[in-house]
N, C-alpha and C positions, 0 to 999 in steps of 0.2 A: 654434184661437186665437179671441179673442173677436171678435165684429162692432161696427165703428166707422160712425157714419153721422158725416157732417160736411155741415154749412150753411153754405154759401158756400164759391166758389170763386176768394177773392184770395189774395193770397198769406199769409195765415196758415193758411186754411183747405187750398189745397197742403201747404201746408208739414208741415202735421200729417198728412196723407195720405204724403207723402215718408217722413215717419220712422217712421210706423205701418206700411205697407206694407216697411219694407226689416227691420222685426223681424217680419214673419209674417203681422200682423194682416190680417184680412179690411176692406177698409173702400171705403166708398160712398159720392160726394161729389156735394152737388146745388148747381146754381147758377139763381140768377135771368137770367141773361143767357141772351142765344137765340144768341148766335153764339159771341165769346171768352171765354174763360177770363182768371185775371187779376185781376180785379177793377180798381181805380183805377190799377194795373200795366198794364194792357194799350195795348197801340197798336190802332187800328182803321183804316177806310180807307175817302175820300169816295169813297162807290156813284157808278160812273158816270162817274166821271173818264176813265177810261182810254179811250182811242180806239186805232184801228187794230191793236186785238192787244195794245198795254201793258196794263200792271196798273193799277189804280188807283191816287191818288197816298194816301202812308202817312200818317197823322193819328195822334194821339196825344190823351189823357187830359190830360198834362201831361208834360212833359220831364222822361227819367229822372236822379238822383241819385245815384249811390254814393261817399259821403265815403271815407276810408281809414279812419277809426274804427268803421264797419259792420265785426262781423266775424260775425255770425250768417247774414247774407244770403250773403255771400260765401263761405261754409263752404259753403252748401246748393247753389249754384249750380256751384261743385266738384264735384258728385255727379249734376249733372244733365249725360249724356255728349253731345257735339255734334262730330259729324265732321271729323277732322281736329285737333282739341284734346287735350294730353296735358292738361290739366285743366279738361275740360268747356264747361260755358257761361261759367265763370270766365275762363276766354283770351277773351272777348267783350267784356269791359271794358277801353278802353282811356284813358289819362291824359290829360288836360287840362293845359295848364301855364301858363296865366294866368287872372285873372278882371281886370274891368273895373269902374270906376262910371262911367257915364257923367252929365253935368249939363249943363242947355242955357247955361248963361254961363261955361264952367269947363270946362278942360280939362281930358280925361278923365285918373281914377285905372286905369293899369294898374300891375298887380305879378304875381308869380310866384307861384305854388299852392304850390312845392313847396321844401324848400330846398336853395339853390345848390349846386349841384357845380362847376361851372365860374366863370374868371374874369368870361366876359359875364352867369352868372346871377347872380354878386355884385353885377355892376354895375347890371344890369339891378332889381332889386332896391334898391337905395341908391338910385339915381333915382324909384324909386317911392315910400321912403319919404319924400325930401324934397321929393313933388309938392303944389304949394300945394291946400286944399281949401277953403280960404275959412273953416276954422273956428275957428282960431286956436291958439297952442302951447298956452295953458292947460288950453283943453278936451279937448287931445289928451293932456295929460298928468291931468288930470283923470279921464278915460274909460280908459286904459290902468291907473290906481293903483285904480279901480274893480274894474275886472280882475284883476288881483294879488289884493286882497281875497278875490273870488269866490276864484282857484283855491286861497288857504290856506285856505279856511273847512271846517268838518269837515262829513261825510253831513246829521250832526243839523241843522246850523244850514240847509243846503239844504233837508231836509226840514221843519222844522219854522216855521221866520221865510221864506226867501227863495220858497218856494215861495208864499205869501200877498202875497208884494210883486211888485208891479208892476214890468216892466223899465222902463218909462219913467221912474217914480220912483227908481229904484234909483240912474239912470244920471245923474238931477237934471233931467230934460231943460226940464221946464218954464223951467226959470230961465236956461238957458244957449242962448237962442236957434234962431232959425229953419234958420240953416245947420247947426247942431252937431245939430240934430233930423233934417233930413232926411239929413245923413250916416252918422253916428252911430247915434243913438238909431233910427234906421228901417231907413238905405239899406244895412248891414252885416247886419242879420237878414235881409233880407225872401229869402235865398235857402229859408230854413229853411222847412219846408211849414207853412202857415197859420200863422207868428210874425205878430203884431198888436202892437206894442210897448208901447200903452197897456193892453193889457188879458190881455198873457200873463206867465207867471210868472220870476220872475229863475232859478229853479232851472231852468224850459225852456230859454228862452233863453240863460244864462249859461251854462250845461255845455254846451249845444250847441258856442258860440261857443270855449270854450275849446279843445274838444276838434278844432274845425279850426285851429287856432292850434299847438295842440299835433302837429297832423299837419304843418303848415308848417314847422315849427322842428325837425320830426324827421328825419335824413338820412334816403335810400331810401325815404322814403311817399310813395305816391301821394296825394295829399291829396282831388281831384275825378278821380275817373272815367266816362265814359259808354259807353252802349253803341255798339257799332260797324256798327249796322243797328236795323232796326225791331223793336219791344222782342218781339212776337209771333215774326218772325222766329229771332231771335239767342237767345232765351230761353224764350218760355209755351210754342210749340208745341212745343220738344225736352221741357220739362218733362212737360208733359201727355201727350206720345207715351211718356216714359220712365213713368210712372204706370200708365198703360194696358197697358203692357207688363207692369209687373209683377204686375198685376188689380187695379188699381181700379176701380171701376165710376163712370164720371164723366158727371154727367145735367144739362145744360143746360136751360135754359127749365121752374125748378125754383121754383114759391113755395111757400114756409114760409106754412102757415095757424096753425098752434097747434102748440105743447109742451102737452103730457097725463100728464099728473102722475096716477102711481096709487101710492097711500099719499106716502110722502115723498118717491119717485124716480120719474124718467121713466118713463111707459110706453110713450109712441110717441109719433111726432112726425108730423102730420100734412101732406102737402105734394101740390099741385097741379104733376103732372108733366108734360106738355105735354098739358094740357087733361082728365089722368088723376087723380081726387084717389088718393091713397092715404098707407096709415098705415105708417111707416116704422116697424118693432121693430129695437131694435140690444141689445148690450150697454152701450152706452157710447156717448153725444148729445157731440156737440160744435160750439157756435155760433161761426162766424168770420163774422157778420152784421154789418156796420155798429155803433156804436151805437145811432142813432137808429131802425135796426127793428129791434137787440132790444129799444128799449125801449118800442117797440108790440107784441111777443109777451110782455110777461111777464104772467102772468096772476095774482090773491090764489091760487090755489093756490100758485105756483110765489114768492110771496114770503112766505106763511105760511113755505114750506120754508125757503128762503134770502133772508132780511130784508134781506142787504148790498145784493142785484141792484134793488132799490130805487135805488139812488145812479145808477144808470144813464140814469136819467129826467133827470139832473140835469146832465150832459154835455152838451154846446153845440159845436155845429157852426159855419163857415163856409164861404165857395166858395173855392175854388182851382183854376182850371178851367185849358185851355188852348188857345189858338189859333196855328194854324199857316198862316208864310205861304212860298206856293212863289215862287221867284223863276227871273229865265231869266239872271241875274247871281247867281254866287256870292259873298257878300259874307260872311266870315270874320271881321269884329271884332274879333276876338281869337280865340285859342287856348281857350278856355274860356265861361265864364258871365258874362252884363252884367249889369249892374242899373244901373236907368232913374231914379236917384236923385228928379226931382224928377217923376216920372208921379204922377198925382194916381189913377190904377190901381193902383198899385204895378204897374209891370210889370220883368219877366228876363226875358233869353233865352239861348240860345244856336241859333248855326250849324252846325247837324247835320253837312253833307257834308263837311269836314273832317274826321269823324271815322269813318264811314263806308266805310271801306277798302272796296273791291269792289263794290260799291253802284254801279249807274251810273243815276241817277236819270233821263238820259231813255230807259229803259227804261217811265217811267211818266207817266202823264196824256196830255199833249198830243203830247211828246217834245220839249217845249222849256224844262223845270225843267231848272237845273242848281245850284240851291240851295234851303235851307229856314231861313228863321229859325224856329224854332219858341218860342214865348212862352208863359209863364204871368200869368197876370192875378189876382193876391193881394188885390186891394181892389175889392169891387162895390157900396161904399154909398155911395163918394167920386163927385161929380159930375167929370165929364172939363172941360178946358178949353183943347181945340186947335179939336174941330168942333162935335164934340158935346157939348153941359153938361149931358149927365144921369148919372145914376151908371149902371154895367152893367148893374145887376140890375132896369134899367128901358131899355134897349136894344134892339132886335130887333136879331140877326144881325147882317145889315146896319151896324149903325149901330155897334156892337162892333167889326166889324170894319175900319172907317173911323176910330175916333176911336184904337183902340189903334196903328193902321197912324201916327197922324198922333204922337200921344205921343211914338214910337221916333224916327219923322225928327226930331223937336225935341230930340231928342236927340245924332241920329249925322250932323245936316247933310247935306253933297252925298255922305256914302257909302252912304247909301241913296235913288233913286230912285224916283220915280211908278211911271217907266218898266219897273223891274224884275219888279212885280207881276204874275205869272199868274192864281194863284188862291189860294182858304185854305179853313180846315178848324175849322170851332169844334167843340168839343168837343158832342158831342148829349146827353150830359149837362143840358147845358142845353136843358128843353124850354119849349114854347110852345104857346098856346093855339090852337084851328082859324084864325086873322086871321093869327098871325106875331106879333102888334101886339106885345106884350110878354107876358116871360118869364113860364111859369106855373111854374118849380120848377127844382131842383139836385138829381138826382134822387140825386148823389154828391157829398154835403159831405163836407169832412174836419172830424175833431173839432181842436180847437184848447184850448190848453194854460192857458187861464184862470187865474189864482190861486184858490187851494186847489181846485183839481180833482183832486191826487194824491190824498186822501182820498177820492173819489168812486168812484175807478176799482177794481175788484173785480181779484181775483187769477184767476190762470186754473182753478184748481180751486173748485170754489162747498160750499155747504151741498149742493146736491142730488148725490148722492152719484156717479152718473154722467153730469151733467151739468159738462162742461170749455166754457170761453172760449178763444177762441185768435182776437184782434180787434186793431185798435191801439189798441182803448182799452182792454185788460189793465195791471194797473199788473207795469211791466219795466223794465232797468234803462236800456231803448232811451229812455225819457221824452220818445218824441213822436209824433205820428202819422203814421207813413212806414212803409216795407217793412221797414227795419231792424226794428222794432219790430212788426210783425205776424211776422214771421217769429220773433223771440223769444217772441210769445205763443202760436204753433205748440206750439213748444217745450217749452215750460211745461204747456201741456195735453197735451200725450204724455208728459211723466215723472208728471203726475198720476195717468193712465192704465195708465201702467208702474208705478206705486205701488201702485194698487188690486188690479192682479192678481197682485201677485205676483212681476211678472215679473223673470229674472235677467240679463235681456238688459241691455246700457248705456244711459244715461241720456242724453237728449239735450245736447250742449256748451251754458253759458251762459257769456256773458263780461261780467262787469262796466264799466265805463268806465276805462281807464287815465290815471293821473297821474304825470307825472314826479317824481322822487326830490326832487328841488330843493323841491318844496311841502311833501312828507309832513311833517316836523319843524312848518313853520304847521300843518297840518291835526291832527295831535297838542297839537298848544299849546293848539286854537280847541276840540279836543273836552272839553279837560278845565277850560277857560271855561265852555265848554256844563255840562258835568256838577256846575261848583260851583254856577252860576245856576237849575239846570234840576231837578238831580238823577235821580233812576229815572225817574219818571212820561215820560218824552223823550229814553229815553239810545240809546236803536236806530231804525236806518234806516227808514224806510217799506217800502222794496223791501228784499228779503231773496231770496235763493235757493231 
């Protein structure tokens, strides 16, 4: 069978390892990182915490997400086997059953993730929906008929009009005030990875949003799941043992120095192995690299060949990073995921140990954690205003971790304490210069969903004939930048791969986005709108199969 090398080791660049390896394929996976695997997936752990024999305490990238609308992730993680599980890593997710907004003058929105089976979740439920939120019925009905909109509009008009407009615009927000913006127009996305409201596209953000709504309102879905120990744990390490097993050859502390293009197609790819250069020959290259360093490897060979990988340049990043606090009080919030409505951070969280089954956390650090809020911090250009009034990405450590710690309490009042604090864990992602003084780099942005950036994003099979993408910034039908969505980029570069050869083996599952029956009839209406205004030149999807 042929030989596969793959660049990068997150989870698309697994993933296409996963489904090349389990049809024959010989293949070989190098990663920049010197310890996990994973990529922006991985959990890591503060060196040095552990005393007396513990482990050190578990740190994370960012807190993991799996919507009920994932179904590419959750197919692969099926297959990765984990003892004791009749369906693998996939019995490692477990349900969430409320989410939270919290506001510092306002009492907090809880509601249910998932929909009611029982009389208390009806109730429970109805109470949430008529909890005041300071924004008035207008806007609530306003923002809901917007919604409606979105889910009748056909592919064309998402791809072609909403994907160029702004959510903020979409949603009118400018005009309808300060609270209907920060609940609304802001504090509703910001779970979504890297949503910016002002300046991401209504197609991102809109389909996203529908599609948990849609899992809300669907009986038996899980709407939010997490995982139930540390993502390394419960997940990469069974993955990566299962890879190994089946011979992949997986090389850490792996940089890509050049693609070497002889005639129109790869000839090798150049990569400095731990401190070894050497020229990697495959039959078949495939990048699961960030955007932002493939698009310091491409070189005018390699876009003489393939003119599209040009747009790649053209992608734009932001931070989404995350910090974690240990506490010697477990403090549960809710059942699921907050949002910190009026943190001038954008900041989420949620309370791990809940969910955690088996896990006895003072097994680690001190032996006196017995909980973890772990937080992600969405916004680093907005200045803070509890202690600190700088923006994050002018912060040292320290001062991060002081001003995000104060945001939460002004938030959750006397249920979070001074006193609870042991320790924390920021992401080392974010590095810093030899002072500390402030931050020199993000050394992992996530790409973020700008208007008309669907145009930008390249397919997973390119011009150069054995060169495959398999990134989250492949255009899929996942339309964001999360696991979902590198894992479907996996995908797509292993049926390219399976195209090329020939081969008779099955093709990797894609699954489009599901809509309930009730819109189809609008969405048929809105396409043959489309087609009277439009005609051929804008009559098909962007994303195609």
């Amino acid at each position: 069978m042929p030989k596969v090398a793959v660049f990068g080791g997150g989870v698309g660049g697994l993933t296409t390892a996963h489904e090349l390896v389990d049809r024959g394929f010989e293949v070989e996976v190098f990663d920049l990182k010197t310890q996990y695997w994973g990529g922006k997936a991985r959990s890591d752990t503060k060196k040095g915490s552990g005393t007396d024999g513990r482990a050190d305490l578990p740190g994370e990238h960012g807190f993991r997400f799996f919507p009920g609308f994932y179904k590419h992730l959750p197919d692969t993680m099926s297959r990765i086997p984990f003892a004791g599980n009749t369906n693998g890593v996939l019995d490692n997710l477990v349900a969430t059953s409320e989410f939270a907004l919290y506001r510092e003058n306002f009492p907090p929105f809880i509601a249910p993730v998932n929909f009611p089976t029982t009389i208390d979740g009806w109730r429970e439920a109805l109470k949430a929906l008529f909890t005041p939120l300071g924004i008035g019925k207008d806007n609530v009905e306003f923002f809901v008929g917007q919604l409606l909109k979105l889910a009748g509009s056909c592919q064309q008009r998402l791809d072609y009009e909403y994907d160029g407009r702004p959510w903020w615009d979409y949603v009118d927000a400018e005009a309808r005030g300060v609270e209907y913006q920060r609940v609304l127009a802001q504090g509703l996305t910001r779970s979504l990875v890297a949503v910016q409201a002002k300046i991401s596209s209504t197609r991102t953000v809109g389909t996203m949003f529908l599609q948990l709504l849609y899992n809300m309102l669907t009986p038996f879905v899980q709407t939010d799941r997490v995982l139930n120990g540390p993502t390394n744990d419960q997940w990469l390490n069974p993955w990566t043992a299962y890879l190994t097993g089946k011979g992949v050859q997986l090389n850490l502390n792996s940089t890509v120095l050049s693609f070497n293009m002889s005639g129109a197609a790869l000839g090798s790819v150049t990569v400095n192995v731990n401190g070894v250069v050497r020229d990697v020959i495959a039959d078949y290259y495939v990048s699961a690299v960030p955007a932002e360093k493939m698009a310091a490897l491409l070189t005018p060979p390699m876009l003489t060949a393939a003119p599209e990988l040009a747009k790649i340049k053209q992608l734009q990043t932001a931070w989404m990073n995350g910090i974690q606090f240990f506490l010697n009080t477990d403090v549960p919030v809710v059942h699921g995921h907050v949002v910190y409505v009026d943190s001038k951070w954008a900041v989420t969280s949620i309370s791990q140990h809940q969910f955690w089954n088996g896990v006895q956390l003072s097994n680690y650090g001190n032996g006196k954690v017995q909980g973890i809020l772990s937080v992600d911090i969405s916004d680093w250009t907005t200045k803070g205003d509890q202690v600190i009034f700088k923006a994050a990405e002018d912060c040292t450590r320290d001062e991060i971790k002081t001003e995000c710690w104060a945001q939460i309490k002004a938030h959750l009042g006397d249920i979070l304490q001074n006193s609870y604090l042991v320790d924390w864990y920021l992401d080392p992602d974010i590095v810093y210069g030899n002072l500390a003084a402030t931050r020199d780099a993000n050394k992992e942005p996530l790409l973020i969903n700008k208007i008309n950036s669907l145009q930008l994003r390249p397919a997973a099979k390119t011009q150069i004939p054995n060169l495959m993408l398999a990134s989250d910034y492949v255009n899929t039908y996942t339309n964001l930048a999360c696991m979902e969505g590198a894992n479907e980029a996996g995908r797509r570069a292993v049926n390219a791969i399976l195209d090329a050869v020939g081969s008779n083996d099955p093709q990797c599952r894609l699954w489009p986005y599901e809509t309930p029956w009730v819109f189809k009839p609008f969405q048929d209406a809105d396409w043959l709108l489309w087609e009277l205004s439009h005609g051929a030149a804008q009559s098909h999807p962007v994303v195609t199969s």
